[in-house]
C-alpha positions in Angstrom: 0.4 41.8 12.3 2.7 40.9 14.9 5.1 37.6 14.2 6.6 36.4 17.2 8.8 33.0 18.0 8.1 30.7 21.6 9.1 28.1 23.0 7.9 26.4 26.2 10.0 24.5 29.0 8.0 22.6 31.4 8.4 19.7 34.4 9.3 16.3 32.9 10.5 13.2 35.4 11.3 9.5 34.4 7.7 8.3 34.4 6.1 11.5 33.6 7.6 12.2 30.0 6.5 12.8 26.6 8.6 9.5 25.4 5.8 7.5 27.9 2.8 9.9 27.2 0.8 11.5 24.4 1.1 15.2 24.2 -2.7 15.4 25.3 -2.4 13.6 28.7 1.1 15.1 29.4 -0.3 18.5 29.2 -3.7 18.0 30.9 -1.9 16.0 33.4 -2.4 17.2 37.4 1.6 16.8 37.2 2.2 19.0 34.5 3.9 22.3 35.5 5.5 25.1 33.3 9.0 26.3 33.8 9.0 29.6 31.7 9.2 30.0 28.2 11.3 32.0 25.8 10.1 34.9 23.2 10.9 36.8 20.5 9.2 39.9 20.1 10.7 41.0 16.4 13.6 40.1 14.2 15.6 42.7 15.8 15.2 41.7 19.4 17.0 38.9 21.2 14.5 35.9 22.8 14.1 36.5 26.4 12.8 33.9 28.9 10.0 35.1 31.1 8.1 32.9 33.7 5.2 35.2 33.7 3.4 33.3 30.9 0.1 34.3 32.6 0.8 37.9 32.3 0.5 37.4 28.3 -3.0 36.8 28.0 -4.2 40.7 28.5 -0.7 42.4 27.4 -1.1 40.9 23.8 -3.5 41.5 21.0 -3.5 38.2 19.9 -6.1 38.8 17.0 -3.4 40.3 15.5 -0.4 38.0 16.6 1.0 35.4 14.7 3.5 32.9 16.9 6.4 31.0 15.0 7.1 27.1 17.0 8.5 24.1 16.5 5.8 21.4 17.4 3.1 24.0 17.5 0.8 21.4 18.5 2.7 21.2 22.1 3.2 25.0 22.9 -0.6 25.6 21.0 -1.8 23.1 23.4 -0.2 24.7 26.5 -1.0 28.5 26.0 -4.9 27.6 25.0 -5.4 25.1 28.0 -3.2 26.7 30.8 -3.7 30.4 30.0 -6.2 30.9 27.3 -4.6 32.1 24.8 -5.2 31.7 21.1 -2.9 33.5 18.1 -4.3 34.8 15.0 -2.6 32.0 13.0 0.3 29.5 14.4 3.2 29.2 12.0 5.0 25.9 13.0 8.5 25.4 11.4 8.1 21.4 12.2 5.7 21.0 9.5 7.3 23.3 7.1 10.3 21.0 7.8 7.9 17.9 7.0 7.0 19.2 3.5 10.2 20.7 2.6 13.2 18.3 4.2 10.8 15.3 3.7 9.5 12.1 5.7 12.4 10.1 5.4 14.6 12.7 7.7 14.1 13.4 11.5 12.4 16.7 11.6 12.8 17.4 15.7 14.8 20.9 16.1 18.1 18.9 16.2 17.3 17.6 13.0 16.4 20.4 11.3 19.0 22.6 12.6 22.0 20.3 11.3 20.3 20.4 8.0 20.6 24.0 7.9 23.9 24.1 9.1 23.0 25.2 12.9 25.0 24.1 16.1 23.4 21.6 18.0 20.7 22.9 21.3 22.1 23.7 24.7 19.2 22.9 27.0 20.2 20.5 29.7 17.5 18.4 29.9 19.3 16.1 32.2 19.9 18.8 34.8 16.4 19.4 35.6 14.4 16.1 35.0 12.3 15.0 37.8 13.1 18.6 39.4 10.5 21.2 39.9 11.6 24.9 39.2 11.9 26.1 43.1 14.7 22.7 43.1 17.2 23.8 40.8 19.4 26.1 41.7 20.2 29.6 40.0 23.1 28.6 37.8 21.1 25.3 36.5 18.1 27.6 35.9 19.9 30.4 33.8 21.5 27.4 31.8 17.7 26.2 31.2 16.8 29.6 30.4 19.4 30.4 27.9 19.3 27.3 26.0 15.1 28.1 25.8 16.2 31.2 24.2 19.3 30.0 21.7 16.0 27.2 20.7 13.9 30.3 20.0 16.8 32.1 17.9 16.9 29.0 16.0 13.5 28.9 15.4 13.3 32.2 13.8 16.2 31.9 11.9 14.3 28.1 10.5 11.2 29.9 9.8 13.3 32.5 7.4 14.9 29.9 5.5 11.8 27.6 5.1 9.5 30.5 4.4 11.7 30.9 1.1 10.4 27.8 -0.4 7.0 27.6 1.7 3.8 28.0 -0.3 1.7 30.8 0.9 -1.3 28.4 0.5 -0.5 26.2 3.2 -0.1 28.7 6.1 -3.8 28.5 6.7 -3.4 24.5 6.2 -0.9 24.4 9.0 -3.0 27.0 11.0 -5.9 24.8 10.6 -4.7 21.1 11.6 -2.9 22.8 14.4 -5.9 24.2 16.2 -7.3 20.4 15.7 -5.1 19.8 18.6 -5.1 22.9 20.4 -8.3 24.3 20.7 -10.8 21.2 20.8 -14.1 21.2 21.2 -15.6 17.6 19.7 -16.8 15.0 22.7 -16.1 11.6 23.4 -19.2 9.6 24.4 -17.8 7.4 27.2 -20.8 5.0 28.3 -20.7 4.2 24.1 -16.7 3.5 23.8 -17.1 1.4 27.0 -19.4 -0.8 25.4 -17.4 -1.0 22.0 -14.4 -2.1 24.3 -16.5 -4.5 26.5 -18.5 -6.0 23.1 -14.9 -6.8 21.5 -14.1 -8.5 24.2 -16.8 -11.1 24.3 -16.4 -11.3 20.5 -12.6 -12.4 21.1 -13.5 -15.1 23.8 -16.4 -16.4 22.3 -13.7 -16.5 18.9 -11.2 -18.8 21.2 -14.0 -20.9 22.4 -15.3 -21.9 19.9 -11.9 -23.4 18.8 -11.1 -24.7 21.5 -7.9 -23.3 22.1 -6.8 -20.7 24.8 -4.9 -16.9 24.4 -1.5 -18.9 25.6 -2.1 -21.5 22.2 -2.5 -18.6 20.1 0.2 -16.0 21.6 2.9 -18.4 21.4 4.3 -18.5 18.0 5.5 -22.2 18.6 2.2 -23.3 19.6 0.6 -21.4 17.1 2.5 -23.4 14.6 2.0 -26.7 15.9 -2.1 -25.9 15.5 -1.7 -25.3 11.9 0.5 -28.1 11.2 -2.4 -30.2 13.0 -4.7 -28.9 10.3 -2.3 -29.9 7.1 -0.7 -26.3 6.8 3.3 -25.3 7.2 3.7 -22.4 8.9 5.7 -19.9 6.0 9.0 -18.3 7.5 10.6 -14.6 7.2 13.7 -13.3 7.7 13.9 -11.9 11.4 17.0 -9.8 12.7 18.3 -12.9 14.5 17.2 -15.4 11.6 14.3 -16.7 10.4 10.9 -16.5 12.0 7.4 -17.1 11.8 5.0 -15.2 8.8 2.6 -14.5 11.6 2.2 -11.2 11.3 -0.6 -9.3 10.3 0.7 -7.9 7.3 2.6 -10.9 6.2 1.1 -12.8 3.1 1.1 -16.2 4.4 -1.5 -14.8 7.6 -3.7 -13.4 4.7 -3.8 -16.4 2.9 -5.1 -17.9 5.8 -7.5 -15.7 6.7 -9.2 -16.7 3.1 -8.3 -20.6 3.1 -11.5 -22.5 2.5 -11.8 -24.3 5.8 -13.2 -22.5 8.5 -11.1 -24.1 11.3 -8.1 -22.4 9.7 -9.4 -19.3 8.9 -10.9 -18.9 12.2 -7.3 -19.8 14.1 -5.8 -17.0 12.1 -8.5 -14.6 12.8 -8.6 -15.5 16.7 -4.4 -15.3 16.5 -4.7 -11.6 15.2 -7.5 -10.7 17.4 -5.8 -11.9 20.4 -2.7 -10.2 19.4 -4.6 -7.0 17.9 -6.2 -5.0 20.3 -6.3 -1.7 17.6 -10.4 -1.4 18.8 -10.3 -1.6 22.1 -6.7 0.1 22.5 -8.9 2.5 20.5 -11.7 2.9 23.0 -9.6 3.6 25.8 -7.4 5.9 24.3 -10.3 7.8 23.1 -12.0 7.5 26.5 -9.5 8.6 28.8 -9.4 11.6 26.8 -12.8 12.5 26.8 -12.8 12.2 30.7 -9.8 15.2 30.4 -11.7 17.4 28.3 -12.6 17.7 24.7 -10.9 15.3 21.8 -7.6 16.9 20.5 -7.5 15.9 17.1 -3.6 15.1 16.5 -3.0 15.1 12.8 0.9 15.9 11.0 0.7 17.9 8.4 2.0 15.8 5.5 2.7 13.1 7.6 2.9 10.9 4.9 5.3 11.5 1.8 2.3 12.5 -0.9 1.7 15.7 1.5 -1.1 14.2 3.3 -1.8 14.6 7.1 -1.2 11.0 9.3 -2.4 10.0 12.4 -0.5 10.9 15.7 -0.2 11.1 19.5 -1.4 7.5 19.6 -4.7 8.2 18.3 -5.4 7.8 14.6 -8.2 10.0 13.9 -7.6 9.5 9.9 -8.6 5.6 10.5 -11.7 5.2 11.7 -13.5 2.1 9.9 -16.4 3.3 7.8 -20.0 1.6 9.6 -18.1 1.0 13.1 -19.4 2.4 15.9 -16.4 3.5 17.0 -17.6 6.4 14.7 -21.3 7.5 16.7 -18.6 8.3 19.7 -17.6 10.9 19.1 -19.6 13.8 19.7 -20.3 17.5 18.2 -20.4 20.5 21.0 -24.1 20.1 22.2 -25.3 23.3 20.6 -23.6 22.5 17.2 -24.1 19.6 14.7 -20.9 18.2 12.7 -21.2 18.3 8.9 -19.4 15.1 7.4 -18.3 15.8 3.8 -16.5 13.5 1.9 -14.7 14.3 -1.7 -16.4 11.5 -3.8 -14.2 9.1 -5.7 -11.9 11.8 -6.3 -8.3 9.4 -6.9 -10.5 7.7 -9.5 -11.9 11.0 -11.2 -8.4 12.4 -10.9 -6.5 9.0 -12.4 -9.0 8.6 -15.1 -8.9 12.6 -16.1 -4.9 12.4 -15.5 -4.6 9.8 -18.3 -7.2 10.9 -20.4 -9.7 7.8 -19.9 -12.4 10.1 -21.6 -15.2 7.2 -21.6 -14.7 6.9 -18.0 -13.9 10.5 -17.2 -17.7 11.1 -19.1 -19.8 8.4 -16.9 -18.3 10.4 -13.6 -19.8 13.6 -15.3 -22.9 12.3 -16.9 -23.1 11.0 -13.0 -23.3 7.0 -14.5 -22.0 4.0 -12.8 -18.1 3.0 -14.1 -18.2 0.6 -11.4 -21.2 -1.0 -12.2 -20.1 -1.3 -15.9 -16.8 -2.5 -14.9 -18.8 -5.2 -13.2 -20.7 -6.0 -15.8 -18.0 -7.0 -18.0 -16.7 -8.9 -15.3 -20.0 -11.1 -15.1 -20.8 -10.9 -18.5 -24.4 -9.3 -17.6 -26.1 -6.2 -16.8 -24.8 -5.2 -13.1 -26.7 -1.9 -11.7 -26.6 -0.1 -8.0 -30.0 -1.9 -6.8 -33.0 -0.3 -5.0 -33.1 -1.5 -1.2 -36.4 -3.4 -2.3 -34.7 -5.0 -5.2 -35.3 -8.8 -5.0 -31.9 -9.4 -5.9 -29.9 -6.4 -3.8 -27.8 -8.5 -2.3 -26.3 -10.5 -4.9 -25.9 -7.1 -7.0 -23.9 -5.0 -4.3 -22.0 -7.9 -3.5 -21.3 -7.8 -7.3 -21.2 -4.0 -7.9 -18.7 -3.8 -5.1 -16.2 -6.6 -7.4 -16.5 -3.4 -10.0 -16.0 -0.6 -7.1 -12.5 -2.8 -6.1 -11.7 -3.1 -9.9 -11.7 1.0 -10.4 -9.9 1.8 -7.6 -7.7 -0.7 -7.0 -6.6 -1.7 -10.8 -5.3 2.0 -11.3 -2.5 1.1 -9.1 -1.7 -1.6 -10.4 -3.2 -4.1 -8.3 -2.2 -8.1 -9.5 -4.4 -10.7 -9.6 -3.2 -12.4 -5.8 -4.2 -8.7 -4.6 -7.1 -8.5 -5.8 -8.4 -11.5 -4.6 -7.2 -11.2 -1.0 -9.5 -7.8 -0.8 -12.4 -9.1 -2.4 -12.3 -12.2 0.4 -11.6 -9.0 3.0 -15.1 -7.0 1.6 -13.2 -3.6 1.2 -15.6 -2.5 -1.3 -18.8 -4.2 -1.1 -20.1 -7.6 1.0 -17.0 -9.9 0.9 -16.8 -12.5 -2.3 -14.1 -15.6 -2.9 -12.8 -16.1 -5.9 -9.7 -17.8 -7.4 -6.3 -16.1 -7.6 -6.9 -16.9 -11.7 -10.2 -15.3 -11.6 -8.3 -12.6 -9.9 -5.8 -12.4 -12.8 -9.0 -12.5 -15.3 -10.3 -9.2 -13.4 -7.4 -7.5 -13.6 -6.9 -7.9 -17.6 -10.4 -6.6 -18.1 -9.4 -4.0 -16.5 -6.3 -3.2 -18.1 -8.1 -4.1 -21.7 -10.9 -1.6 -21.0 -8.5 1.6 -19.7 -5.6 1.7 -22.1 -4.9 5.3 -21.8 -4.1 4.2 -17.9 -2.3 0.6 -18.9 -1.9 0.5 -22.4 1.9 0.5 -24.2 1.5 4.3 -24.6 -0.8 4.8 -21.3 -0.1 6.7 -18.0 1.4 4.3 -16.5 4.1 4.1 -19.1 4.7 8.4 -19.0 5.0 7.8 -15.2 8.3 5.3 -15.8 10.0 7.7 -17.9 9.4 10.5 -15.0 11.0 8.1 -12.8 13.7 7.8 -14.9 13.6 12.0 -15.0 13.4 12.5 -11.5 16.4 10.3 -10.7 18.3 12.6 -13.2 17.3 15.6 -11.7 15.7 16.9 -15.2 13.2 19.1 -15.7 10.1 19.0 -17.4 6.3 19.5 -17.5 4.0 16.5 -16.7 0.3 17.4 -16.8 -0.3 19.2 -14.0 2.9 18.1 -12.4 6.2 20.0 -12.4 9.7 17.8 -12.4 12.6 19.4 -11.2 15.9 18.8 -9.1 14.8 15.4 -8.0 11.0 16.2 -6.8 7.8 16.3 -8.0 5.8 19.5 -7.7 1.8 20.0 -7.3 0.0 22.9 -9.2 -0.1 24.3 -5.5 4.2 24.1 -5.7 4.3 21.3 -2.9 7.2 18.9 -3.5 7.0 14.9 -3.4 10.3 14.4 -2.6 12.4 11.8 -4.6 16.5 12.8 -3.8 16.9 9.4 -2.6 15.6 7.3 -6.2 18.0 4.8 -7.6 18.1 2.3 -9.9 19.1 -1.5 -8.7 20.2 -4.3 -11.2 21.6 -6.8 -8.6 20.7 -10.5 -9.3 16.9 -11.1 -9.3 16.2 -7.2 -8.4 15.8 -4.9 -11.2 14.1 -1.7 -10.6 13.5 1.5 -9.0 13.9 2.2 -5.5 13.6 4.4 -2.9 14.7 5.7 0.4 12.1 6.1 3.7 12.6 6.0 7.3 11.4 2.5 7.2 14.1 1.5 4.8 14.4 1.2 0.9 11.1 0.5 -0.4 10.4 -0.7 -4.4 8.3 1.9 -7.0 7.6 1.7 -10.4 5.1 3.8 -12.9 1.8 2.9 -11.4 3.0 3.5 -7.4 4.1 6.6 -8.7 1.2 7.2 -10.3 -0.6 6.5 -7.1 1.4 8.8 -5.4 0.3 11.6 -7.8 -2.8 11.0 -7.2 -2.9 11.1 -3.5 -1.2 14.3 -3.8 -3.8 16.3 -6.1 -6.5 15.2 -4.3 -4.8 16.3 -1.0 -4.1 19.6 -2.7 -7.6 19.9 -4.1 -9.5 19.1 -0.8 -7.0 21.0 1.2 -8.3 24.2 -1.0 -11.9 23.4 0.0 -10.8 23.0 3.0 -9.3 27.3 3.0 -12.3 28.5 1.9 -14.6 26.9 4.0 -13.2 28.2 6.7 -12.5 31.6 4.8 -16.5 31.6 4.8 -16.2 31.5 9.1 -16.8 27.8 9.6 -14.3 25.7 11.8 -12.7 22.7 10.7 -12.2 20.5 13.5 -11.1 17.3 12.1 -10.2 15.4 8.8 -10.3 11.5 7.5 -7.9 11.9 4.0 -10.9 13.0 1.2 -13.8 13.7 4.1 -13.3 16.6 6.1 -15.0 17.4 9.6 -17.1 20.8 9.9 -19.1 22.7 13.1 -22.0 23.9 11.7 -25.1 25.9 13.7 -28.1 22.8 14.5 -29.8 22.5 11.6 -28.3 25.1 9.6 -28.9 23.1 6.1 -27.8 26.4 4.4 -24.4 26.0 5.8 -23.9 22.1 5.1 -25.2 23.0 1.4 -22.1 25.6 1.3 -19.4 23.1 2.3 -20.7 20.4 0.3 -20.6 22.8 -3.0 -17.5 24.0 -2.3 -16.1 20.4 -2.0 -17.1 19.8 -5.7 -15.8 22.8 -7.0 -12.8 21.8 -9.8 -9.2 23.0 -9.5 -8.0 26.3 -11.7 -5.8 23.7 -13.5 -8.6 21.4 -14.4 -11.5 22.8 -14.8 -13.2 19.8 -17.1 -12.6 17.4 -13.9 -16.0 16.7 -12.7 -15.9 16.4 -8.9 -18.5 15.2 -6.0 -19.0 15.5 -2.7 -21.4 13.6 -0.7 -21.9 13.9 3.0 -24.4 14.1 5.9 -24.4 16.4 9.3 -25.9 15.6 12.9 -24.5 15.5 16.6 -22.5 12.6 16.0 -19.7 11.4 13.2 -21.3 9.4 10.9 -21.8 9.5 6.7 
């Protein structure tokens, strides 16, 4: 097989740039124009720029070509839509970078050529923005040209040093959530997306008058805070950069208290003040629209976007959050001659948790194919709780209770407090929404932590993970289930590295603890987040392996949601969706007594 490097160079102005637009509408933009690009043929020929892209197509086997870039979604995206071409297998050095360097470093080619000890790049952007090719002038475009082909050099020479460390299991991983982006084929259904947007709306007004208060009351933080001191409450306070402000945030405590308080006046003024200031559906619905009037969804996913190694969300349209029962789902759309098989990795963090720590009762319901949640619930009700029949007289009360058990087993493992645990049961995360008391939430959590000692217990899981903490930090080495330590990271079975170089311990005043170093700043862990973490990471792994041989078997992958993966299938083809849900339940080499599931459903349209 061939292995080549590229890079592409294209028109960019003030307006029309990639810092204002998402790679999708830059590219399939009537504006969007391609200077030349630069190749390398072989490790012992220099890159050459060429503007002759369209001469490529027909002069290449590309069956039998493999192409080496950095951001392969943008160049992927490029060569499929403007000239048709599609390698054998992209090899893209800016995810490599992502799992190897880690997410708390820039991983754009400046970035990763410092780290590796490379001079900085040479194209003069600033000479040719807003300036077609036919503007610049000969000495402008050589410059353009050569610095194309020293990023190419660099490329190569990137892909050589990361491919030392690079497990050969994730090439077809990369290969895979690349052609998410670059070779889409799922549809947007616009008539359905407009009505989402235009069915929010009303929902938001109607919200604001029925309060009688307008979007000025609730967008001004002042005036917000005046309204709650009307009803009795004093607006909570943060630290800002220029002193302190208003809590008023969605994810700041004091706005999710209110969104539980008891009277509805309050409750509803914090729900109108986020939805006025929160337009994630409908910013949703037209991102997702617009697109579907270009062409076909691209699915943008990074490849371990987030630091356990699993993919994130990107080009300002998060494809890996799409609210389980919204019909912001039914939109989008299989090709019309294929269905899309929806398979999703059942439970698999609490299968993995309970078989990491050796919870053996628990580990046994999951393979006897019993109900931990509903006996979690039970003790927490002090009756028999059980997954009720639709024609059960008392179905409702039962889910709603079920679901306190489903919250208990996923969320206790991680060491989820009492406050917690009541702010998601008032949310209905798991099951129809309940309100209890912050004690009865502290109740829940104990019965938890009585009934799973080898997770919580003195000598449980959590406990091990501490002292790996402390481990990691000194750069020791050592064997921890299925998890390797060494030199400050944590490796998977698979050899993919959660990356902790920046842990440190902090004993100043009230702070004692663990911390650790991301791009948003130092963020606290202790045994249970790092627990967490582990299991985030071997289930990523373990779907991620499903994920190869399904499409080892011919099917394409054309999208992913964390443990549910996206499949075209043939209409109908019942045979085919039988395949990929097996192969999602089959265990991994290293633990072949953990009983997985899968569960899933397939049709024209994304749905469970």
């Amino acid at each position: 097989m061939q292995i080549i490097a590229l890079d592409i160079e294209s028109f960019f102005s003030q307006d029309f740039t990639l810092s204002k637009m998402t790679t999708e509408s830059y590219i399939r933009d009537e504006r969007f124009e391609v200077h030349g690009a630069a190749i390398k043929w072989s490790r012992d020929t220099p890159a050459k720029w060429t503007r002759d892209l369209h001469l490529l197509k027909d002069a290449v086997d590309w069956n039998d070509t493999a192409i080496i870039a950095h951001h392969a979604h943008f160049d992927g995206s490029i060569l499929n839509h403007i000239y048709g071409i599609k390698p054998r297998i992209w090899l893209d050095t800016l995810s490599m970078a992502r799992l190897l360097l880690g997410n708390h470093l820039s991983v754009s080619l400046d970035s990763v050529r410092k780290q590796f000890g490379l001079p900085a790049k040479q194209t003069p952007y600033e000479l040719f923005k807003g300036k077609h090719w036919h503007d610049l002038d000969p000495g402008t475009q050589r410059l353009i040209a050569e610095g194309c082909e020293d990023e190419v050099e660099s490329i190569w020479t990137l892909f050589r040093k990361l491919a030392e460390h690079f497990p050969l299991s994730e090439y077809p991983v990369v290969d895979m959530t690349v052609r998410m982006f670059t070779e889409p084929t799922l549809r947007g259904d616009i008539d359905l997306l407009g009505k989402i947007w235009r069915d929010e709306n009303e929902r938001k007004l109607d919200l604001v008058v029925a309060l009688g208060v307008s979007d000025s009351d609730l967008q001004s933080a002042d005036t917000f805070a005046k309204l709650l001191r009307a009803e009795g409450i004093e607006p909570a306070l943060k630290q800002g950069k220029n002193g302190p402000i208003y809590a008023f945030a969605k994810t700041d405590d004091f706005m999710k208290e209110l969104l539980d308080h008891d009277d509805p006046r309050v409750s509803g003024l914090a729900r109108a003040r986020l939805g006025i200031k929160s337009t994630a559906i409908q910013s949703r619905c037209e991102s997702l629209g617009w697109m579907a009037q270009r062409g076909p969804l691209c699915v943008y996913l990074r490849y371990c976007g987030a630091a356990t190694t699993r993919w994130s969300g990107g080009d300002s349209s998060n494809f890996q959050n799409f609210k389980r029962g919204h019909s912001l789902r039914s939109s989008i759309l299989a090709p019309s001659d294929r269905d899309l098989a929806v398979i999703d990795s059942s439970q698999i963090e609490c299968r993995l948790l309970n078989w990491l720590a050796g919870q053996w009762d628990v580990v046994a319901k999951f393979r006897n194919k019993e109900d931990p949640y509903a006996e979690l619930a039970s003790h927490f009700y002090g009756e028999p709780i059980y997954k009720p029949a639709d024609d059960d007289p008392r179905k409702e009360e039962l889910t709603a209770k079920r679901g306190a058990g489903k919250q208990g087993e996923l969320m206790c493992g991680y060491g989820c407090g009492g406050a917690k645990f009541t702010r998601m049961a008032a949310m209905g995360l798991y099951g129809p929404p309940i309100t209890i008391s912050e004690a009865e939430g502290d109740r829940r959590v104990k019965i938890y932590r009585d009934t799973h000692g080898a997770i919580c217990g003195p000598n449980g899981y959590w406990r091990a993970a501490e002292q790996v903490l402390a481990a990691l930090a000194h750069g020791d080495t050592l064997q921890w289930g299925p998890m390797r330590v060494q030199n400050h990271r944590l490796y998977t079975p698979a050899g993919l590295p959660l990356i902790y170089d920046t842990l440190e311990w902090v004993a100043e005043g009230d702070e004692r603890g663990w911390r650790l170093k991301t791009r948003q700043g130092w963020t606290r862990i202790w045994g249970s987040k790092l627990v967490q973490h582990v299991c985030e990471a071997l289930a990523r792994e373990i779907v991620a392996v499903a994920m190869v041989k399904i499409a080892q078997a011919g099917y394409r992958l054309v999208g992913m949601s964390h443990d549910e993966i996206w499949i075209l299938i043939s209409k109908g083809d019942q045979a085919a969706f039988d395949f990929c849900l097996e192969t999602m339940k089959v265990s991994p080499p290293w633990a072949p007594d953990l009983p997985l599931d899968a569960e899933g459903s397939f049709g024209a349209r994304y749905a469970k």
